[in-house]
RODO-2510 file (C-alpha; in nm, 4 decimals, decimal comma):
residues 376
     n   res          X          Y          Z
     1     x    10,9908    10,4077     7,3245
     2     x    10,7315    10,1652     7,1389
     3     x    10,5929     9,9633     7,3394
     4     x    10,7095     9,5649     7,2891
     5     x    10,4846     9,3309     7,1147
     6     x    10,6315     8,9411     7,1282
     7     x    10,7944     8,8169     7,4209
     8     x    10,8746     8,4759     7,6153
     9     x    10,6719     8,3537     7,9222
    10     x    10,6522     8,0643     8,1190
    11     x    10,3680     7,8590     8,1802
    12     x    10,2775     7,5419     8,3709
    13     x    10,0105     7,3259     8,2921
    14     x     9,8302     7,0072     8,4585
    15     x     9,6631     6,8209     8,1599
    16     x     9,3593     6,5404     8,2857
    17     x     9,5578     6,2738     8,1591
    18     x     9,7836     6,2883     8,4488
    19     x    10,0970     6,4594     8,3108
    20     x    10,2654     6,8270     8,4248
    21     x    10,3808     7,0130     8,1030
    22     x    10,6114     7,3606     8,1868
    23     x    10,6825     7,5236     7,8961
    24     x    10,8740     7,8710     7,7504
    25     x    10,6015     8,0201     7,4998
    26     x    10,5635     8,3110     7,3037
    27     x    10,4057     8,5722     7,4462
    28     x    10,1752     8,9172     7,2677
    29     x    10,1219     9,1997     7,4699
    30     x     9,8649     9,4168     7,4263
    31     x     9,9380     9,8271     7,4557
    32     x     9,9206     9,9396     7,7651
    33     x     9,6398    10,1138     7,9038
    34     x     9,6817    10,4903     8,0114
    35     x     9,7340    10,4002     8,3546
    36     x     9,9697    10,1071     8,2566
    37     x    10,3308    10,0411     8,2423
    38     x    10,5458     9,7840     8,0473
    39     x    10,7794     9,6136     8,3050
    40     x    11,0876     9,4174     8,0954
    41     x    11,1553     9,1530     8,3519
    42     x    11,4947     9,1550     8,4691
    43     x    11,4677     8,9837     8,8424
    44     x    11,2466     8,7311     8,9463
    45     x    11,2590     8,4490     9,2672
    46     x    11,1881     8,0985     9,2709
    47     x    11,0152     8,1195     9,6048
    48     x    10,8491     7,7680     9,7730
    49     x    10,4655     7,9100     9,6881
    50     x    10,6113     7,9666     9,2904
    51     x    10,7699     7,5946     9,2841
    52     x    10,4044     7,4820     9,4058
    53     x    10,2413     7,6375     9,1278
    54     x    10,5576     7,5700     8,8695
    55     x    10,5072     7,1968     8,9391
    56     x    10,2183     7,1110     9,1221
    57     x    10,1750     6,7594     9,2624
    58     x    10,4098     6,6221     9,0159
    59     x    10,6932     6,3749     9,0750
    60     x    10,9200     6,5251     8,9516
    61     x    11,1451     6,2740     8,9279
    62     x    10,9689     6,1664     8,6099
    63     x    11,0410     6,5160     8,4359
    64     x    11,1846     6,4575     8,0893
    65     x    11,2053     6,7085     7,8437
    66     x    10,9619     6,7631     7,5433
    67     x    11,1245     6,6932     7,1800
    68     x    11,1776     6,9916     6,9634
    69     x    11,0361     7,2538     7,2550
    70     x    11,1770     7,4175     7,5647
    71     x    10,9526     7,2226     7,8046
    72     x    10,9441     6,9391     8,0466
    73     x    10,6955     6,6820     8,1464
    74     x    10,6358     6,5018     8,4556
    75     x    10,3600     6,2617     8,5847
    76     x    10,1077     6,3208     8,8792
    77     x    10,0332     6,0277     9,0807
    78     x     9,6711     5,9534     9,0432
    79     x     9,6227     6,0055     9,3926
    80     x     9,7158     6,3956     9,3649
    81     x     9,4788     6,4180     9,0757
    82     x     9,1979     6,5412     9,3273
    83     x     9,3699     6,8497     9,4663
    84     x     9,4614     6,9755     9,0779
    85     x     9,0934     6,9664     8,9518
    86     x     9,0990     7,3485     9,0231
    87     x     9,3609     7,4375     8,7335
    88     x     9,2865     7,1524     8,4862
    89     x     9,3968     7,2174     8,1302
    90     x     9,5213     7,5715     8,2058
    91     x     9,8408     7,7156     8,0933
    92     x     9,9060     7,9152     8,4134
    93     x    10,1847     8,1770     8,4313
    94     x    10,4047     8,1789     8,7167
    95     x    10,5756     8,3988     8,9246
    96     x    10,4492     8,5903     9,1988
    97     x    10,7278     8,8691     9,1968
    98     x    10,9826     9,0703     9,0497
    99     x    11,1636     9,3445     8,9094
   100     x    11,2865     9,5471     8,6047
   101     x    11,2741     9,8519     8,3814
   102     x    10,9500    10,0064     8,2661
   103     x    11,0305    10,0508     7,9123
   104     x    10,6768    10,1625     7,8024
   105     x    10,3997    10,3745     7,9398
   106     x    10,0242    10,4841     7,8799
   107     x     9,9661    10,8349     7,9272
   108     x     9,8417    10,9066     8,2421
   109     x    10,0669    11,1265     8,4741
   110     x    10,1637    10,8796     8,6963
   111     x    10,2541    10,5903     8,4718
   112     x    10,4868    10,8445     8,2688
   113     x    10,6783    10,9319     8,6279
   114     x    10,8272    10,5594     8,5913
   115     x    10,9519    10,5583     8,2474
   116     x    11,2975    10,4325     8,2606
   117     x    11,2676    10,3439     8,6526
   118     x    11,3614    10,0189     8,8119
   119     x    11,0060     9,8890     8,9694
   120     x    10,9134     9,6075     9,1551
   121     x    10,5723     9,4546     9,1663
   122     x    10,3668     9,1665     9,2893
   123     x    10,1947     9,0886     8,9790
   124     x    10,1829     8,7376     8,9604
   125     x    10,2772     8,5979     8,5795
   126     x    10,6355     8,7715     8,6216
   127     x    10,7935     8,4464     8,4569
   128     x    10,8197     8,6528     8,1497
   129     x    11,0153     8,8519     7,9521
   130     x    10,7334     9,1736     7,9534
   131     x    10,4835     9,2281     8,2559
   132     x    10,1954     9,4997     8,2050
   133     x    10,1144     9,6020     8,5520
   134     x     9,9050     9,9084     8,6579
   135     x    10,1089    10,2172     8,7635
   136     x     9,9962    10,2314     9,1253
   137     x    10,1055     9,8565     9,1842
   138     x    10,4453     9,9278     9,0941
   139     x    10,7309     9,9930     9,3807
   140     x    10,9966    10,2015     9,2605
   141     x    11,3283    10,1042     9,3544
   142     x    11,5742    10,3269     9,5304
   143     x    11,8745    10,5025     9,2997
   144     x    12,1057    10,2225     9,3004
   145     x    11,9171     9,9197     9,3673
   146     x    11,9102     9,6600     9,1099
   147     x    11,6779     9,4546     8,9646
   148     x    11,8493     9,1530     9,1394
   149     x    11,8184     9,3545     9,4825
   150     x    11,4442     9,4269     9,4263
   151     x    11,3318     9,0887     9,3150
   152     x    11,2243     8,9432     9,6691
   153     x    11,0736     9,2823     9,8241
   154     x    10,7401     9,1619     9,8972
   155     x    10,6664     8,8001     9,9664
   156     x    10,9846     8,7025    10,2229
   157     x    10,9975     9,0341    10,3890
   158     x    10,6339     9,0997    10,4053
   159     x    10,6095     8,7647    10,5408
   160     x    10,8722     8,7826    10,8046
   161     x    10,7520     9,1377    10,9467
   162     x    10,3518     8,9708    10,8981
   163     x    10,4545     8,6752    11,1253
   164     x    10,5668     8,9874    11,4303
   165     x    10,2443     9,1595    11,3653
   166     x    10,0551     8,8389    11,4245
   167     x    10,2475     8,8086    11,7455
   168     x    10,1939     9,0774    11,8781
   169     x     9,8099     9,1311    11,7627
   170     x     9,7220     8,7687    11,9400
   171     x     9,8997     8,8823    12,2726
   172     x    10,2784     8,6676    12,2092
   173     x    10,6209     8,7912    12,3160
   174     x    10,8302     8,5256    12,1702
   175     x    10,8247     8,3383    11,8627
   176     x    10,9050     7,9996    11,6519
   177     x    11,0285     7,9280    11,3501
   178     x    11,1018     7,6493    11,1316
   179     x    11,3184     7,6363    10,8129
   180     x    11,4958     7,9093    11,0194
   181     x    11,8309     7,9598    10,7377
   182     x    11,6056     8,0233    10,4723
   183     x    11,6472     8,3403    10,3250
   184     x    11,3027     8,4092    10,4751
   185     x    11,4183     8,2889    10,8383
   186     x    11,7600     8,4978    10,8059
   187     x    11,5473     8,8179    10,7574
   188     x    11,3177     8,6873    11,0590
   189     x    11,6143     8,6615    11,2774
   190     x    11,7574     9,0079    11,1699
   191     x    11,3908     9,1519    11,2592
   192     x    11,3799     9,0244    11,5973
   193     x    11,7067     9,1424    11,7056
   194     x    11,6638     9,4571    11,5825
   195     x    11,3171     9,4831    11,7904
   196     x    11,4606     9,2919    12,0644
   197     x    11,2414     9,0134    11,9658
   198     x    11,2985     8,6490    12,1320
   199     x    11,2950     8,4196    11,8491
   200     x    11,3627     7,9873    11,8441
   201     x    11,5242     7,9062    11,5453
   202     x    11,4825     7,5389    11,4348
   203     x    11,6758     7,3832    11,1578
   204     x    11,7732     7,1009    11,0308
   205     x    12,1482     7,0471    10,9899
   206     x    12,4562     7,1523    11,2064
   207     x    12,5815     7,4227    10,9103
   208     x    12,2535     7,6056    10,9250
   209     x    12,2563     7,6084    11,2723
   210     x    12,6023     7,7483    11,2935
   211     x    12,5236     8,0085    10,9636
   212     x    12,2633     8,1606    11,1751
   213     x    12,4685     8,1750    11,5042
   214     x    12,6835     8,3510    11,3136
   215     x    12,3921     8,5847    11,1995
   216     x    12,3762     8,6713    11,5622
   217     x    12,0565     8,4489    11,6835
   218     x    12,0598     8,3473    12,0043
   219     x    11,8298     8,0121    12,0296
   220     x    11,9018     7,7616    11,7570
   221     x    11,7635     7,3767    11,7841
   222     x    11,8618     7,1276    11,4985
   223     x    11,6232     6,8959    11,4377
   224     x    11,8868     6,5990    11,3612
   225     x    12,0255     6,6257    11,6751
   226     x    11,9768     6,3379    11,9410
   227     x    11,8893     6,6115    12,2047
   228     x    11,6643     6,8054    11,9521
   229     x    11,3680     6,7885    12,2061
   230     x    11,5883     6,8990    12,5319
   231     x    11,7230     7,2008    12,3799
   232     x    11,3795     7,2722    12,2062
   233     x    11,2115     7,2527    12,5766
   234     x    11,4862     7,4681    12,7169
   235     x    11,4789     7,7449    12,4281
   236     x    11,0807     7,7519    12,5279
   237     x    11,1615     7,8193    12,8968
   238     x    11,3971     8,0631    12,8186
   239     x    11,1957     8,2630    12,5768
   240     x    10,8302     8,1952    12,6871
   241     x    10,7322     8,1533    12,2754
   242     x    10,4146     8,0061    12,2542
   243     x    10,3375     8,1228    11,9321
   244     x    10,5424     7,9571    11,6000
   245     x    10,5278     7,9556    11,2246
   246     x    10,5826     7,6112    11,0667
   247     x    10,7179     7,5837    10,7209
   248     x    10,7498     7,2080    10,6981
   249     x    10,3953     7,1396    10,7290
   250     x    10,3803     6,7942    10,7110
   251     x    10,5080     6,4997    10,9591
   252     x    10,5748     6,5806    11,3294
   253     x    10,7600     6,9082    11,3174
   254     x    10,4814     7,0995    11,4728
   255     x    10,3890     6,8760    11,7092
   256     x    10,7344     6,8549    11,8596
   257     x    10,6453     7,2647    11,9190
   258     x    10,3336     7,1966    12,0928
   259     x    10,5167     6,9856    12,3360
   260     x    10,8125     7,1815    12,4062
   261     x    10,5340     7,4945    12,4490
   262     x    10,3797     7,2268    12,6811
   263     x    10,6176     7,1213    12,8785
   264     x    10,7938     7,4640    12,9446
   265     x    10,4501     7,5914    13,0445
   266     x    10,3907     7,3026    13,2591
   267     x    10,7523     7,2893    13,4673
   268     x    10,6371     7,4835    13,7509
   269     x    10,2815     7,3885    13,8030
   270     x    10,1920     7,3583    14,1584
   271     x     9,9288     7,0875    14,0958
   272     x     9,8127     6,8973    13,8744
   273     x     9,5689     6,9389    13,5528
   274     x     9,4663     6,6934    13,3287
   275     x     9,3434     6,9435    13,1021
   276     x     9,7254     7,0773    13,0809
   277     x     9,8465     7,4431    13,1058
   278     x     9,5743     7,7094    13,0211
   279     x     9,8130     7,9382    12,8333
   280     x     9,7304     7,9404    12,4932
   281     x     9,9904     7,7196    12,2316
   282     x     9,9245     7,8655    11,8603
   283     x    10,1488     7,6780    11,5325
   284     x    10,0786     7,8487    11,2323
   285     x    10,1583     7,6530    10,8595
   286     x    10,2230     7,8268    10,6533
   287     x    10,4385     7,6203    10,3542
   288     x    10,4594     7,2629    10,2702
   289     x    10,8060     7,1516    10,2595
   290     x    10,6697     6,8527    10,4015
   291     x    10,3744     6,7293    10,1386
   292     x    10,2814     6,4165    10,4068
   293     x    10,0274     6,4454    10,6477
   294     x    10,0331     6,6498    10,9634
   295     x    10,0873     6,4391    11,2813
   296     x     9,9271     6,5507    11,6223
   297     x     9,9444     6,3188    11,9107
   298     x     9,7073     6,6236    12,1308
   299     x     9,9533     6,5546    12,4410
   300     x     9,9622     6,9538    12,5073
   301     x     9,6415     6,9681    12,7231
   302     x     9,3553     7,1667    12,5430
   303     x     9,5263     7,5045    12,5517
   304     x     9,5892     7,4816    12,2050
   305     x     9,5237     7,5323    11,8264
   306     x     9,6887     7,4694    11,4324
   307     x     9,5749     7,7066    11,1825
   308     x     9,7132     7,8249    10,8254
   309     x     9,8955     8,1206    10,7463
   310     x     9,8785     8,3186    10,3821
   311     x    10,0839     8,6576    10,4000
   312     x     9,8801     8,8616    10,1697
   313     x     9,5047     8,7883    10,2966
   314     x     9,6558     8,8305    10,6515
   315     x     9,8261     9,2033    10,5564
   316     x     9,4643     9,2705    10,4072
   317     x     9,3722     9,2935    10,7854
   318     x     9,6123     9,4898    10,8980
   319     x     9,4741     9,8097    10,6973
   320     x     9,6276    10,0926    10,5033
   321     x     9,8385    10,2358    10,7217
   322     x     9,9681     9,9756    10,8481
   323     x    10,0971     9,7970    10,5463
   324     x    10,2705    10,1484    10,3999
   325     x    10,4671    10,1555    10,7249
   326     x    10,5502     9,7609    10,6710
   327     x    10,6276     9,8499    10,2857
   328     x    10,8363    10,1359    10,4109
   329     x    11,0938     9,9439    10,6222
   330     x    11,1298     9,6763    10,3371
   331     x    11,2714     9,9693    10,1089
   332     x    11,4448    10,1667    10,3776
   333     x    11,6476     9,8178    10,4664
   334     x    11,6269     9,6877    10,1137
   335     x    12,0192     9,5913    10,1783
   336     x    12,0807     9,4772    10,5088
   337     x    11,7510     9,2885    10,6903
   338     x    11,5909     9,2303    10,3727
   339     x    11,8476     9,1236    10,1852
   340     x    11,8159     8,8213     9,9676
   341     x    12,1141     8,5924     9,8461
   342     x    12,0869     8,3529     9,5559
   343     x    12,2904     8,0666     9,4666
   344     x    12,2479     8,0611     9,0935
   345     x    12,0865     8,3442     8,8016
   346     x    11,9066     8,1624     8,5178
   347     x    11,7079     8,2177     8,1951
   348     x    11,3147     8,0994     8,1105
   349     x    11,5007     7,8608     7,9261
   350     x    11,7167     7,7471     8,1971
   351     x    11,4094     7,6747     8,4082
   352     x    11,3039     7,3880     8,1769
   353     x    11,6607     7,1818     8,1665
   354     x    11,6265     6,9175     8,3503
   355     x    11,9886     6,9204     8,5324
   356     x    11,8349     7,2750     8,7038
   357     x    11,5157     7,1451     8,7477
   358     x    11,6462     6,8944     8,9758
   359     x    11,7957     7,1713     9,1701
   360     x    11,5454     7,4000     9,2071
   361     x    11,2848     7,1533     9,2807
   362     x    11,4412     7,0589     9,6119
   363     x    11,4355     7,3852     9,7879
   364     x    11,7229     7,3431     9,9899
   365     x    11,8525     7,6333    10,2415
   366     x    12,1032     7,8765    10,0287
   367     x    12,0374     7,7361     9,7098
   368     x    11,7899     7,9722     9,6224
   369     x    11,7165     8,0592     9,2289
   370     x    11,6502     8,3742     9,0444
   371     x    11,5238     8,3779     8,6976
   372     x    11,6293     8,6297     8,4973
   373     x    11,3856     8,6075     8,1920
   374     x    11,5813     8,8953     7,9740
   375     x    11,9098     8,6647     7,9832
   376     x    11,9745     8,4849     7,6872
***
């Protein structure tokens, strides 16, 4: 098959006079080299880490669309100006995964093997009709996976099974977790029963509480409740986590699990320390649900530390073999503990009305988006 030419891609950029423009362009592709494949895009997630790039530090409540194109516009508080310096006046593409057909290939042995195979890759830029992607980055898909299926391979599942390996590598037996009925936090869950992991779900409404229960967890705090802290102090003493992963980032979420760790640490001390328990308390970050600032009131002793989290400079540690074994499960369970659900399919176009914007933008639990740039 020729290789494709023109295409459609998405692109977001901050301009210095304050305003977010995200706009459907046209796209040339160049041939691809001999060790190069042509991906058509079929399957691609609106993850947290692609909204952050997609809009920035816009307010989005300002979006309108753009006369006569298929864009949007929004305004950045002045404020937020600081942290955008970095991509100023740069159309970025967006996407960080996906999946489709290779419908082109250069010449080389290996990038003929996957002509007409259903790949996935983490390319970055997959908000577009065409990706060009070397050979060896692609994943190919099991016989009867689709596109849809593939999509999310990499960043929630290699995220999930990263947070266990950090666990385990710092010396933990029992983990936290925040924004636990994500798609993300499902597959978390379905991990650590499977390796007879404890885990302490926290979430933020009753119905995610009870969709997980149903999923089997075990330990499951809602943050709304009145006796939020009590049953996060007693999931702490019955599990012994004193490691967690924070996806909220902002406000008091992780200092509420510094205390629990605290206090069920501290209920059987024999005496006194003012310097608190010496068992080490670890919260990770590792999204920003929560763009406000992080609140510590340091009333866990000195036991203690907040860091940031980044799945792909983490599994750069891990080494070789370890990530093909990681890689390996996510395929071999591609349809039961990696499995993601999406509430709604839309086009590049579709991304830019303002009615879906609105959705998309707010992240919520099960109302995960996939893009499907070929539709339309």
């Amino acid at each position: 098959m020729t290789s494709p030419t023109q295409g459609l891609q998405l692109t977001s950029t901050v301009h210095d006079n304050g305003t977010l423009h995200i706009a459907v362009q046209h796209q040339t592709l160049a041939q691809p080299a001999h060790d190069e494949v042509v991906i058509e895009v079929q399957a691609t997630p609106l993850n947290p880490s692609d909204i952050g790039l997609l809009c920035g530090a816009a307010d989005m409540s300002t979006a309108v669309n753009q006369p006569g194109q298929r864009a949007i516009s929004a305004q950045i508080p002045e404020r937020a100006m600081p942290a955008m310096a970095g991509r100023m006046n740069q159309a970025l593409p967006v996407g960080n995964e996906g999946a489709g057909r290779v419908v082109a290939a250069g010449n080389s042995e290996a990038a003929q093997a996957l002509m007409g195979k259903t790949v996935a890759v983490l390319a970055g830029g997959m908000y577009a009709q065409y990706r060009i992607v070397k050979a060896g980055d692609c994943l190919l898909l099991p016989d009867g996976i689709t596109p849809a299926q593939g999509a999310s391979c990499f960043v929630n599942p290699l995220t999930a099974l990263g947070f266990v390996e950090t666990m385990k590598r710092e010396g933990h037996t029992a983990m936290v977790h925040t924004a636990a009925a994500s798609n993300l936090g499902q597959m978390l869950n379905k991990i650590c029963l499977a390796d007879g992991i404890d885990l302490v779900n926290i979430v933020r409404q009753p119905a995610q509480a009870e969709l997980l229960r149903s999923l089997g967890a075990r330990y499951v705090c809602d943050s709304s409740a009145a006796s939020f802290m009590e049953d996060l102090t007693a999931a702490m003493i019955a599990t012994g986590a004193t490691i967690g992963f924070d996806a909220t980032g902002g406000g008091t979420l992780t200092n509420h699990i510094l205390r629990a760790m605290e206090a069920a640490l501290s209920q059987d001390a024999s005496t006194y320390s003012r310097y608190g328990s010496s068992v080490k308390k670890q919260v990770y970050v590792y999204g920003n649900l929560d763009l406000s600032p992080t609140q510590l009131t340091r009333s866990y002793g000195m036991a203690w530390s907040v860091g940031g989290w980044l799945v792909f400079p983490y599994l750069q540690q891990l080494g070789e073999d370890t990530n093909i074994a990681l890689r390996k499960r996510v395929v071999d369970e591609l349809t039961t503990t990696f499995a993601s659900h999406y509430a709604q399919e839309i086009s590049l176009s579709e991304v830019v009305d303002l009615t879906q914007a609105e959705a998309y933008y707010q992240r919520a639990t099960s109302s995960k988006f996939l893009i499907n740039p070929s539709k339309g």
